[in-house]
N, C-alpha and C positions, 0 to 999 in steps of 0.2 A: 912689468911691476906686479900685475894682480897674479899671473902664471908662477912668478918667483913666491908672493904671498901664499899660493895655494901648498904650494911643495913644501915648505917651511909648516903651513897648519897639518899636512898630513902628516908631516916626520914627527909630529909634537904628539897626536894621535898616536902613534906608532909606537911612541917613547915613553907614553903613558905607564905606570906602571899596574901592573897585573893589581886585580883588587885582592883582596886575602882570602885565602880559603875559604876560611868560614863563608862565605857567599856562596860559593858552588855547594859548600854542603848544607847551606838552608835550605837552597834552591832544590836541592835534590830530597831533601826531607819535604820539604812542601808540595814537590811532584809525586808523590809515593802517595797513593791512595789510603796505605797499611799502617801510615810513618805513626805514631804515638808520642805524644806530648815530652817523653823520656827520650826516644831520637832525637828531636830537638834539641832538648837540653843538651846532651851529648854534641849537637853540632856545635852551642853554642858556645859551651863552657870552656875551651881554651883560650879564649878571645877573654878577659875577665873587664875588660874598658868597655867589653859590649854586653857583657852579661849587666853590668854597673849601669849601662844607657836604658838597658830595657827595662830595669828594676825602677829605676828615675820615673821615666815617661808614665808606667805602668801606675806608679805613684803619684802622678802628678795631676792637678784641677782637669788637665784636659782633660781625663778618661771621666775624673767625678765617682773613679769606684767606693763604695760605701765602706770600705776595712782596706786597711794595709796589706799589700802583697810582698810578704817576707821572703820568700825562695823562686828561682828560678823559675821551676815546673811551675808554680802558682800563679805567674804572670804570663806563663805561655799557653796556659787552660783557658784565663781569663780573658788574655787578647786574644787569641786565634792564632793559628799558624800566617794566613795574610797577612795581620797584623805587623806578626813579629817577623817576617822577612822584610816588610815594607821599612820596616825601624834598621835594618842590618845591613840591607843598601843604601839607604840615607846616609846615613852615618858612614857607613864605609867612602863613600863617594867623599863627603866633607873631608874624610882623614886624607881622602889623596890628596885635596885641593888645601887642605890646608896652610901646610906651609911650600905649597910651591914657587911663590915669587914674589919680591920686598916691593917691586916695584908694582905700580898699578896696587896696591892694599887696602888704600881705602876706595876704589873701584869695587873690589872685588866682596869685601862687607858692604858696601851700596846692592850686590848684586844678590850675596844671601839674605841684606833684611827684603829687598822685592821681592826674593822667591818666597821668603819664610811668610809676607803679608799674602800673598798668591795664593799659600797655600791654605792656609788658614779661609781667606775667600771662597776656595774651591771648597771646602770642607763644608762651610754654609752654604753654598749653590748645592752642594750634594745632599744635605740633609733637606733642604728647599724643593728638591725631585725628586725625591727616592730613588737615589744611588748610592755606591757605597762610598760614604765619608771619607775612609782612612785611604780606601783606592787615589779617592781625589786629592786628599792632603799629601800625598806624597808624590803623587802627577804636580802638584804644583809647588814642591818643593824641591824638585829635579829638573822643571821644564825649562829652564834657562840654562842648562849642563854644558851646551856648545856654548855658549858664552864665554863663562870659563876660559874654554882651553884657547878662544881664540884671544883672549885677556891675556891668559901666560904667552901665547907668543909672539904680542904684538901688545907689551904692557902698555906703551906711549901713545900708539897710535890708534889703537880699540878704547882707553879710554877714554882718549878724548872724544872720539866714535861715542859710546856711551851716555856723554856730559849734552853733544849736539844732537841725540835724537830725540825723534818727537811722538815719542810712545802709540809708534803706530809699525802697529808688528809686521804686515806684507811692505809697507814702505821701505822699514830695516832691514830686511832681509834682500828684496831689491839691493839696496845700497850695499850690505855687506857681497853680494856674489857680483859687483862693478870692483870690489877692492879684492876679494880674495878667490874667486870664480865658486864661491860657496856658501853660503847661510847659516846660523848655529844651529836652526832647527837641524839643516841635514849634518852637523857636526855632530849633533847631539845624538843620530841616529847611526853615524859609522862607531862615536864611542861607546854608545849602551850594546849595540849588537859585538864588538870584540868584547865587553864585559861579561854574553851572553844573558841579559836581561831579560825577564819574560817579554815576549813577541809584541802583547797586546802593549804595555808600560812605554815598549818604544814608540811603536807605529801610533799614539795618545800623543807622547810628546811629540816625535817629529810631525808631527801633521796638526797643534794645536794653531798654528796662522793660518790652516787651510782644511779647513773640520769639514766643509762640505766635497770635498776628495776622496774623502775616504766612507768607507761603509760600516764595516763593522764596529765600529771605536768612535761614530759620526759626534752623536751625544755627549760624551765624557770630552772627547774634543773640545766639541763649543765651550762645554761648561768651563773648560781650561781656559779658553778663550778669552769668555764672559771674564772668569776672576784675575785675569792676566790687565786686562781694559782696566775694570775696577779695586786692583790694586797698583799700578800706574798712576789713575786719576787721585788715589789715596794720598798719594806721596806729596802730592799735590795742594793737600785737602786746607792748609794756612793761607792757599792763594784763592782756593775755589770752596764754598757752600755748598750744602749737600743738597739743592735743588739745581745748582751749576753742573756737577758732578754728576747726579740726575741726565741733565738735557745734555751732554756730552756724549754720556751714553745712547740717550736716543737718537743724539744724529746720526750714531751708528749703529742704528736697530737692523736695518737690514746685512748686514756684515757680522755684528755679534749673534745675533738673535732668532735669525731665521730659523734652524735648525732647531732651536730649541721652540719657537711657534711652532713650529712640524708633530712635536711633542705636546703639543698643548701644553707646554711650562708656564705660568704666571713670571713675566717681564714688565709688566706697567712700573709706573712711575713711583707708586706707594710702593710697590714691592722691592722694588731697588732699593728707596729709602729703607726700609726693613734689610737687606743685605748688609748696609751700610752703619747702622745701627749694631747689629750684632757684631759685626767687623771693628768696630772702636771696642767692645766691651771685651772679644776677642782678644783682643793686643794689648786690652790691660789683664789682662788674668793668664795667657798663657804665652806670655815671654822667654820663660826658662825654659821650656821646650827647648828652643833657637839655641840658648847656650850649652843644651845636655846634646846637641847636635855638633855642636863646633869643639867643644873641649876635647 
């Protein structure tokens, strides 16, 4: 059975479809030491549902820019080229997933509002240690990617997989490689590398249940980690208090947290609460994000 499961998640893999252009030629605008705000635009402007996302986002409370960004170039000056690659895979990825399968649906919105809370979380833990934000908002708006696909091809049987677990990531993954001999992190790391994804973006996500594995990416891992734990326990948050939610997390201080002790990161108890604090005020102010990501 799990042998027949795996062959079936790899042909789904396989069957993916290719992301759009426009992705290789960010990608390649943003590899270009030389590239100018005008390449970009140029990479951008055939795609006009993505010029219309970036112009949204660019406009939108999250950023808090002080004046309206009317033209393309204008918002790819003011975001950064990381920026705006980071907005052009997101998005691209959603449009593939979008209308892929009726069934498993409302699984599958259970899984972007997690990821879109995640991400938002990591964007706070990044601003909290001096990393980059947007790096981490979108590390945690993709880190659940194998999920997905293993959702499209097993809608009955992964969601109810989904409904019984117990938000605990090396556990999950255990259990999914007993049913399919593979894990969505490592799902997530065979479909971003055929996407061709920057190196570090995947080896972040597939290694966010196992941060202390890796070296170079150790940090932004956890952090993924960290905001993975504490938006889980979020979802939670009508059954658990935010000093329950708290002690949750420190039962699991040495699993989430080590790494970022390592770092002399501030993890206490008050600081979590302050996470958790900005993380409600977060989700009331920048919701439309999520929907200028899915439409």
């Amino acid at each position: 059975m799990t042998q027949t499961n795996f062959d079936a998640l790899y042909s789904q893999i396989e069957s993916l479809p290719s992301l759009p252009a426009i992705v290789a030629d960010v990608l390649e605008v943003t590899d270009d030491p030389e590239s100018s705000a005008k390449d970009m635009m140029q990479a951008i402007l055939p795609d006009q549902s993505m010029c219309a996302a970036i112009l949204k986002i660019a406009n939108s409370a999250f950023f808090g820019l002080p004046r309206e960004v009317s033209t393309l170039e204008k918002a790819i000056m003011v975001l950064g080229f990381d920026e705006v690659q980071n907005i052009v895979l997101a998005k691209a990825v959603f449009n593939t997933f979008k209308d892929s399968t009726s069934q498993g649906k409302e699984a599958m919105e259970q899984l972007w509002e997690h990821s879109f809370t995640c991400a938002l979380t990591a964007k706070i833990l990044a601003d909290r240690s001096n990393q980059s934000a947007n790096e981490l908002f979108i590390l945690g708006l993709l880190h659940d990617i194998g999920k997905l696909a293993m959702l499209i091809t097993f809608p009955a049987i992964y969601s109810h997989f989904l409904t019984s677990e117990h938000n605990n990531g090396a556990e999950n993954c255990a259990q999914e490689r007993e049913l399919f001999f593979i894990s969505h992190d490592d799902v997530a790391r065979q479909m971003l590398d055929r996407w061709l994804f920057p190196q570090k973006l995947v080896a972040t996500i597939a290694s966010h249940h196992t941060p202390t594995k890796v070296d170079d990416c150790a940090l932004a891992a956890s952090t993924l980690q960290i905001a993975d734990a504490v938006a889980h326990l979020d979802s939670h948050s009508q059954d658990l208090d935010k000093s329950r939610i708290v002690a949750a997390l420190h039962n699991s201080r040495h699993e989430y947290f080590l790494i970022w002790q390592q770092h002399n990161l501030p993890c206490h108890a008050e600081e979590i609460k302050i996470w958790l604090d900005l993380l409600h005020k977060s989700k009331q102010e920048d919701t439309a994000i999520l929907s200028i990501f899915t439409s």
